[in-house]
GUBA-369289 format. One record per residue (C-alpha): residue number from 1; residue in three letters; x, y, z. Coordinates in Angstrom, 2 decimals, always signed. Example, Ala and Ser with C-alpha at 12.3 -4.5 7.8 and 13.67 -1.06 7.14 Angstrom:
REM residues 2
- 1|ala|+12.30|-4.50|+7.80
- 2|ser|+13.67|-1.06|+7.14
***
This chain:
REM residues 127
- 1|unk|-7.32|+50.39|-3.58
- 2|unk|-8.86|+47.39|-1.73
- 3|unk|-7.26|+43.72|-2.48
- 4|unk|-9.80|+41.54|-3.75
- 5|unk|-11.82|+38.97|-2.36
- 6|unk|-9.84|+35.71|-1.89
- 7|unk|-11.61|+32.86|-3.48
- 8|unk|-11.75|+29.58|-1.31
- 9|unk|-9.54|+27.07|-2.88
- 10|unk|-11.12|+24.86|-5.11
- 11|unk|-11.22|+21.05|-4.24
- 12|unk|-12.74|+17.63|-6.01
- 13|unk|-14.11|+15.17|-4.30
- 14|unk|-14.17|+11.85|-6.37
- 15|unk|-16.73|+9.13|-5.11
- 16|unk|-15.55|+6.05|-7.45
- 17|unk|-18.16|+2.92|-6.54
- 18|unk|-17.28|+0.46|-9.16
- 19|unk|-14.43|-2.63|-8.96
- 20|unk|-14.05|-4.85|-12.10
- 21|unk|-17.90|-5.16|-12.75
- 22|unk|-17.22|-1.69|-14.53
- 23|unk|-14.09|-0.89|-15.43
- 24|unk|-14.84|+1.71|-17.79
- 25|unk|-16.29|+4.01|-14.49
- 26|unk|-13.54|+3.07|-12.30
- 27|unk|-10.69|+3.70|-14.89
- 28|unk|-12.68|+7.64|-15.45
- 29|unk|-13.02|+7.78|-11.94
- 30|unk|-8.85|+7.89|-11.43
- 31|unk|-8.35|+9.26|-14.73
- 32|unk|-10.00|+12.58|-13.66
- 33|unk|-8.52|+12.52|-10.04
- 34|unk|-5.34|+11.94|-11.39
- 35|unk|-6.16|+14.81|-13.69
- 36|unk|-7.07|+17.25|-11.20
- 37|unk|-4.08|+16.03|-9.54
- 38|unk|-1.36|+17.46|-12.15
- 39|unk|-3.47|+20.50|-12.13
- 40|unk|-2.71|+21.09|-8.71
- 41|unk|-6.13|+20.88|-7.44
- 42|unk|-6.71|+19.36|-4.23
- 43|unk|-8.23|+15.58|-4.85
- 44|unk|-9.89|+13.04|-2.58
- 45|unk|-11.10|+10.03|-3.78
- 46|unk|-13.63|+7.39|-1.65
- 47|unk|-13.64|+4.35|-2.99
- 48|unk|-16.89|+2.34|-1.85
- 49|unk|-18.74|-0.79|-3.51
- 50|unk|-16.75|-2.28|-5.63
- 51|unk|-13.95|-0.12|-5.48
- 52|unk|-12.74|-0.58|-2.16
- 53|unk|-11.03|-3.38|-3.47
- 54|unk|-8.49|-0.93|-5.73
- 55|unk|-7.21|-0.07|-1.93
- 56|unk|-5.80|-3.56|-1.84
- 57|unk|-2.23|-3.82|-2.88
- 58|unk|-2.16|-5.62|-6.36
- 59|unk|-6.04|-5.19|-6.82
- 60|unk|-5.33|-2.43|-9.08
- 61|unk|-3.30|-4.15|-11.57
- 62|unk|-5.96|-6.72|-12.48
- 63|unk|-8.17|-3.84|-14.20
- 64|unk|-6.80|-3.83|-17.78
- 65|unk|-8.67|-1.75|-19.54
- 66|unk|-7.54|-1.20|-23.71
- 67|unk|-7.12|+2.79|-24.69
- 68|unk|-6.49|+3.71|-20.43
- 69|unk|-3.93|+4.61|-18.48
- 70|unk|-2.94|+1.59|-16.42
- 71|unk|-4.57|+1.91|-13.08
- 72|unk|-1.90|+1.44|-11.01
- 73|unk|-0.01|+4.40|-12.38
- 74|unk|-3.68|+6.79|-11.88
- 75|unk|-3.93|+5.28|-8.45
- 76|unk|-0.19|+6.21|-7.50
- 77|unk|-0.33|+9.82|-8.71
- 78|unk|-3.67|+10.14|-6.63
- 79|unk|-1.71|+9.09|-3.43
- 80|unk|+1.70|+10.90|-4.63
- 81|unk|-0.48|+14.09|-3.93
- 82|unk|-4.61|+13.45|-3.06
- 83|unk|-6.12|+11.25|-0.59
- 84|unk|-7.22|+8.17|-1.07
- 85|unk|-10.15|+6.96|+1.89
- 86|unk|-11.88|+3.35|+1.70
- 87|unk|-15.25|+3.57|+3.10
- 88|unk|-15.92|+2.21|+6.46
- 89|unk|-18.87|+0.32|+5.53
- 90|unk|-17.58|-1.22|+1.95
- 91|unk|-14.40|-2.17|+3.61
- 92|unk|-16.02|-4.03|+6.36
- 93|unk|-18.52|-6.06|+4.01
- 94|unk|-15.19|-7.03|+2.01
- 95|unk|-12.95|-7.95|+4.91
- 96|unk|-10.77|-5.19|+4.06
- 97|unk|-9.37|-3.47|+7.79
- 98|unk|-6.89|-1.23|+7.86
- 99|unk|-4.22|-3.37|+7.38
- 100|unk|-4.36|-4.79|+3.94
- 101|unk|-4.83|-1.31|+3.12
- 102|unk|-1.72|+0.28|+0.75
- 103|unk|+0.26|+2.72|+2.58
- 104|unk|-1.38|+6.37|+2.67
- 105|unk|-4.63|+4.90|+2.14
- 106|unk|-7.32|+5.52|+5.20
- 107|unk|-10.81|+4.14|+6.27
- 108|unk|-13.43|+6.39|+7.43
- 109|unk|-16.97|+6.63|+7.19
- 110|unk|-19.63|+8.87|+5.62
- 111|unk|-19.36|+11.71|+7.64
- 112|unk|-16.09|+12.40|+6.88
- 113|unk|-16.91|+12.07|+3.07
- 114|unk|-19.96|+14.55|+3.81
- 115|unk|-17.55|+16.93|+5.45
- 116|unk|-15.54|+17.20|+2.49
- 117|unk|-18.08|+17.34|-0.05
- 118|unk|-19.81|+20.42|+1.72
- 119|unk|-16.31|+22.02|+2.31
- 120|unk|-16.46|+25.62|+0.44
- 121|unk|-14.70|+25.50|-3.10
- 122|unk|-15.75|+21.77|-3.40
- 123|unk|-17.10|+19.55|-6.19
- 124|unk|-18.24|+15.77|-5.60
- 125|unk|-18.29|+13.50|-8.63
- 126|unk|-19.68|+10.15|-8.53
- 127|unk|-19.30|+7.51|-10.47
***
């Protein structure tokens, strides 16, 4: 009998490009990472626009959104386990380097996010 095929190992890529303009997006964004997350699935979320700012230690917190998980705690189960990537670009218009960054948080640029999004198994979300 032959073993079956293995199936590539599924992955989600979250692309999350809204701050406090809307926090109805940014909250789903991290509520679905953190989702995938506790379902063992490997997560990376980019945060660009708006959103780089949620990199920022304390940024996080001022997103109160009624009926939602509190950001903070979506944003620490994403790092506890996912990977959390500013974008290059975003963080650079914001002054954001790599050192007001929370720890396990990383900048890189668009072809990294491309890489990942085209890796076998994978599915991008936006919003």
């Amino acid at each position: 009998m032959s073993e079956p095929a293995t199936r590539p190992a599924r992955s989600l890529v979250v692309k999350a490009t809204s701050g406090l303009d809307r926090p109805e997006a940014a909250n789903q964004a991290f509520t679905v990472a953190a989702a995938a997350v506790a379902a063992g699935v490997e997560v990376s979320v980019w945060l660009t626009g708006e959103a780089a700012w949620f990199a920022v230690p304390g940024r996080a917190a001022e997103l109160v959104l009624e009926h939602a998980a509190p950001l903070p705690d979506l944003l620490e189960a994403v790092l506890a386990a996912g990977t959390l990537t500013v974008c290059t670009q975003c963080a650079a218009r914001r002054g954001i380097t790599g050192d007001d960054v929370l720890p396990g948080v990383r900048v890189a640029g668009a072809a990294v996010f491309v890489e990942e999004a085209l890796r076998d198994g994978a599915q991008a979300l936006v919003y």
